[in-house]
C-alpha positions in Angstrom: -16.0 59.7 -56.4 -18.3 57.1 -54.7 -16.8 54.1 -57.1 -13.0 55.3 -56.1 -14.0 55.0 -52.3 -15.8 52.2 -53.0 -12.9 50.7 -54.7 -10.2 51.9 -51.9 -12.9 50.4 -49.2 -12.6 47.1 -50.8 -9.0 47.0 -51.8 -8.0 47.6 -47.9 -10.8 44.9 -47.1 -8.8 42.6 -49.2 -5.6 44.1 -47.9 -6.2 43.2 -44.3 -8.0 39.5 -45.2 -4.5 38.8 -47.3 -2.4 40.2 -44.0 -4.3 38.1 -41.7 -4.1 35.1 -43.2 -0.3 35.9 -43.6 0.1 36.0 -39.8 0.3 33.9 -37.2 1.3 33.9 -33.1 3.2 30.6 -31.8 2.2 30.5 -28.4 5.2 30.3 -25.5 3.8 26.5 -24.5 3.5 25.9 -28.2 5.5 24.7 -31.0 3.6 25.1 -34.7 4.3 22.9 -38.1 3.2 24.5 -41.3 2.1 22.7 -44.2 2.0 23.6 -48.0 -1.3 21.5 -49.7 -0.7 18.5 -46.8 3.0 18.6 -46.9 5.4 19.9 -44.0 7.6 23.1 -45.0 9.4 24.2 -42.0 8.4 23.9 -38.2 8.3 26.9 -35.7 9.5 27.1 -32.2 10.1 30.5 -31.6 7.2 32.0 -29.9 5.7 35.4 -31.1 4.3 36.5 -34.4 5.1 34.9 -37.7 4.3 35.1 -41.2 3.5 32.0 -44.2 1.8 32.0 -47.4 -1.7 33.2 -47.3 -4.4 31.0 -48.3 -1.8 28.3 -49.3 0.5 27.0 -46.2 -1.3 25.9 -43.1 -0.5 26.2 -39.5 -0.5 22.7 -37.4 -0.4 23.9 -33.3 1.6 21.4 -31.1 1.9 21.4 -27.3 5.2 21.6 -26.0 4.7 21.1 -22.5 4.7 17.9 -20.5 1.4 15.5 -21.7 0.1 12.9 -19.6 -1.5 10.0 -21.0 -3.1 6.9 -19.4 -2.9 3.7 -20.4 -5.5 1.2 -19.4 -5.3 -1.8 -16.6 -3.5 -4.9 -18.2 -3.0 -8.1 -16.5 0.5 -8.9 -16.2 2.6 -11.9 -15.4 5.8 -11.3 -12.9 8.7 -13.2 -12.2 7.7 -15.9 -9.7 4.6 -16.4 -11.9 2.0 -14.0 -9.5 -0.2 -12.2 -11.8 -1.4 -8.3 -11.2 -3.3 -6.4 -12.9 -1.5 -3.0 -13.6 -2.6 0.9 -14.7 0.2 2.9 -15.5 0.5 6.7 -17.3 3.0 8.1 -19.2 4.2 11.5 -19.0 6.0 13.0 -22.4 6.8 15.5 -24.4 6.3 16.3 -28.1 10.7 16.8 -29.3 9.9 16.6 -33.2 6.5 18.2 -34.4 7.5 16.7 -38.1 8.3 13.6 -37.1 5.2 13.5 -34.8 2.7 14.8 -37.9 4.4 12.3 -40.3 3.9 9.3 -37.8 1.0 10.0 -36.1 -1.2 12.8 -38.0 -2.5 15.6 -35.6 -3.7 15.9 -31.7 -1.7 15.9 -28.3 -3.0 12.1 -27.7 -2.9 10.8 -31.7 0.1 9.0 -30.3 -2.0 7.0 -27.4 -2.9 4.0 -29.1 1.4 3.7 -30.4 2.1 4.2 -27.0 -0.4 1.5 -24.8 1.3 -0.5 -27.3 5.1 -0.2 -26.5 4.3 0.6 -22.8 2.7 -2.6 -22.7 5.3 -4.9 -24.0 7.6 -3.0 -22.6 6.0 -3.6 -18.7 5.8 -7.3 -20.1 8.8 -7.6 -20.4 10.5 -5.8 -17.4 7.9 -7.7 -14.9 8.4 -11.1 -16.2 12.3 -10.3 -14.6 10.8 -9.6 -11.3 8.6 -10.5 -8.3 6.3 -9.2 -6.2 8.1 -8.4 -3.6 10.6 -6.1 -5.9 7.3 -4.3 -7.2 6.1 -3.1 -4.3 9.1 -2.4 -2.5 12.1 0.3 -3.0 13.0 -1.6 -6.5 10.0 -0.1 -8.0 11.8 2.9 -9.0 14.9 0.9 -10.9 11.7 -0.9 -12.4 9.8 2.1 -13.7 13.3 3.6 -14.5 14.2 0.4 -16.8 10.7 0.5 -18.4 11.2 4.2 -18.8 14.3 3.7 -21.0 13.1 0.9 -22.9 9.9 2.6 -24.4 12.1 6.1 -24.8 14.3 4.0 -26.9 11.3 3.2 -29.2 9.9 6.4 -29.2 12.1 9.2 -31.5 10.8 7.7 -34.4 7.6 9.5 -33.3 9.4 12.9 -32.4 8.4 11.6 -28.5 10.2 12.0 -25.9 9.4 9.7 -22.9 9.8 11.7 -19.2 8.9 9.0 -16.8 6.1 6.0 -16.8 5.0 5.4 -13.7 2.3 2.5 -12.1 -0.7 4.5 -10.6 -1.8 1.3 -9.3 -0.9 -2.2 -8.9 -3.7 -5.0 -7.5 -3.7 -8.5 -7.3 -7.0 -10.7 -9.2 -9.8 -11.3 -7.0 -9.0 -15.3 -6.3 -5.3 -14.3 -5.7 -5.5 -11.6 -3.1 -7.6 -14.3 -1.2 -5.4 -16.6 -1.7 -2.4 -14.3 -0.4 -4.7 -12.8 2.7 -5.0 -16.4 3.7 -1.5 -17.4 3.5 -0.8 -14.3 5.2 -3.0 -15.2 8.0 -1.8 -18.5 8.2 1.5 -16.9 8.3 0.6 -15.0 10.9 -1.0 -17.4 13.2 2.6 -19.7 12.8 4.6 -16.8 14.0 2.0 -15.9 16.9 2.5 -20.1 17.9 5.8 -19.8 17.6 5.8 -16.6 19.8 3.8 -18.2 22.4 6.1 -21.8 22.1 8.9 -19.6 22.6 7.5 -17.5 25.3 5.9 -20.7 27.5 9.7 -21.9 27.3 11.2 -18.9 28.8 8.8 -19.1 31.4 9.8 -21.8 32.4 13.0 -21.8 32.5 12.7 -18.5 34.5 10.1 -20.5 36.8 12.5 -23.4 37.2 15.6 -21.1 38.1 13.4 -19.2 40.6 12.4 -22.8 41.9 16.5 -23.8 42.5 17.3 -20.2 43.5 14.3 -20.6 45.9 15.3 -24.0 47.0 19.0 -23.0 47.6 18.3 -20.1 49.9 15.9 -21.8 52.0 18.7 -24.7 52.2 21.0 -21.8 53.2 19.4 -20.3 55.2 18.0 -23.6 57.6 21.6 -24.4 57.5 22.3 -21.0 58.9 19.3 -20.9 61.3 20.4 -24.4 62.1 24.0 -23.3 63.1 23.0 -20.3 64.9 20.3 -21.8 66.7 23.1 -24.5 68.1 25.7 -21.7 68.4 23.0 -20.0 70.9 21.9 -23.3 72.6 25.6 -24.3 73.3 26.1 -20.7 74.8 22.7 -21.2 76.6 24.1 -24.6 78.3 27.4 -23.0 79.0 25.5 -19.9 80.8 23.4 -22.1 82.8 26.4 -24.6 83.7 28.3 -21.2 84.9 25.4 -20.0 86.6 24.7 -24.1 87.9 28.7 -24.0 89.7 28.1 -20.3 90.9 25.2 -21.4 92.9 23.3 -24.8 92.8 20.9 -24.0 95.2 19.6 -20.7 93.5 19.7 -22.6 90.1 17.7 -25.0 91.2 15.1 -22.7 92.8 15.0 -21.1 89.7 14.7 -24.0 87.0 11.6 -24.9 89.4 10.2 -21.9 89.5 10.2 -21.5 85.2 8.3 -25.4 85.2 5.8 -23.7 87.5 5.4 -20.7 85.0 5.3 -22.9 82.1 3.0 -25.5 83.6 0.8 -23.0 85.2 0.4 -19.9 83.2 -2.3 -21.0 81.0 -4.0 -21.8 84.1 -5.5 -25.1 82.6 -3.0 -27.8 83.3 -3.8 -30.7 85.9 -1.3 -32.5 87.8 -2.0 -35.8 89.3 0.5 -36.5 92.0 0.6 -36.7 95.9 0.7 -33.4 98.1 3.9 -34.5 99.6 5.6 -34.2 96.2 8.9 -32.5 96.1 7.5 -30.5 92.9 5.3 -28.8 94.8 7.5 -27.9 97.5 8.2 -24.2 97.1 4.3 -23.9 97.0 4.3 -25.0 100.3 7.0 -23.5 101.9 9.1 -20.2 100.7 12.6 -21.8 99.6 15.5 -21.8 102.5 19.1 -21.3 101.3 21.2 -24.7 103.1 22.8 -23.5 106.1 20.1 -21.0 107.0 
């Protein structure tokens, strides 16, 4: 009795070793390859469980998600022969697990070292047909976009599928971004010369028609004074001729009477004549209309 349980113990021992190594779960992110002895039977997509040839097929796990890789700065040489020094990354996705085994052996990043390679020549190449100023302006996109499709061309042969290569960073050698800040600067102080050239003329040309604008209304307006001030001086004369015919007796009395104000009033004028002068005469005497 003891050797038949014994026996049954170690048949369903085997019995469950066999089953387990007959199954197998594909993740959902994962795509599996199985192998018979080192060579690829069929691949497996579906996730869930699955089943294969115990002991003799084995079970190759590939990601199926999107992989990043990143490829190491590389000095390169553009279009109007500036050089920068470039790191890019590369974002793809395993299509073809065969085709990725068979070319590249196992591992989400076997493919790294295939891939610096295209990338490179491939940013080589696309660069050398551009400038600086298409790098790192709105170009940059059609650029990465061009490189993009160039390496994805080379890349089903590895069961790769390229998503986008992008430029994390893109810097200029030390003795050329010198170079560049002082040509900037230079640049800089030209435009700030020219700025002040530019603004020194506008003064004064604002100065000089203030100056002619200035002169003119001062001309205008002595000419204006000028008239007015004869206008009034005729009508003055023409006021005191009326009032001279009216009465030349009180007109005289009263034109001697303003020189005495005006001679007088500071109280510091000195008048060197006779007392019997006819200028002093209403000083004297109170003034006597004729025929009084």
């Amino acid at each position: 009795m003891n050797r038949v349980v014994i026996a049954a113990i170690a048949l369903l021992a085997v019995l469950l070793i066999v089953v387990d190594a007959s199954l197998f779960t594909v993740d959902q992110t994962q795509q599996a390859l199985i192998t018979q002895f080192g060579d690829p039977v069929r691949v497996v997509t579906a996730p869930g469980l699955h089943v294969k040839t115990p002991f003799v097929q084995t079970v190759i796990p590939f990601d199926k998600r999107l992989l990043t890789v990143e490829l190491p700065g590389e000095e390169v040489i553009l279009g109007d022969q500036r050089r920068l020094i470039v790191d890019s990354f590369v974002v793809f996705r395993i299509k073809n697990p065969l085709r990725y085994y068979q070319a590249v052996g196992t591992g989400d990043f076997a493919i790294q070292s295939r891939m610096d390679a295209i990338v490179s020549g491939s940013l080589r190449r696309v660069l050398a047909d551009n400038t600086l100023l298409n790098v790192l302006s709105a170009d940059r996109d059609h650029i990465m976009a061009t490189i993009r499709d160039q390496v994805n061309a080379e890349m089903p042969a590895f069961g790769v599928s390229i998503e986008d290569v992008r430029i994390r960073r893109a810097d200029l050698p030390q003795e050329n971004t010198q170079a560049i800040l002082k040509r900037m600067q230079s640049e800089r102080q030209r435009v700030a010369a020219e700025a002040r050239a530019q603004g020194a003329e506008a003064s004064a040309k604002i100065r000089a028609n203030a100056e002619r604008e200035r002169t003119v209304l001062l001309a205008q307006a002595r000419a204006t004074a000028d008239r007015l001030r004869g206008e009034g001086e005729a009508g003055a004369t023409a006021i005191y001729a009326k009032a001279f015919n009216q009465d030349p007796w009180f007109f005289g009395v009263w034109r001697t009477l303003q020189g005495y104000r005006d001679a007088f009033a500071t109280g510091a004028a000195r008048l060197v004549i006779t007392p019997d002068n006819a200028y002093l005469r209403y000083l004297q005497a109170a003034p006597v209309p004729p025929g009084k």
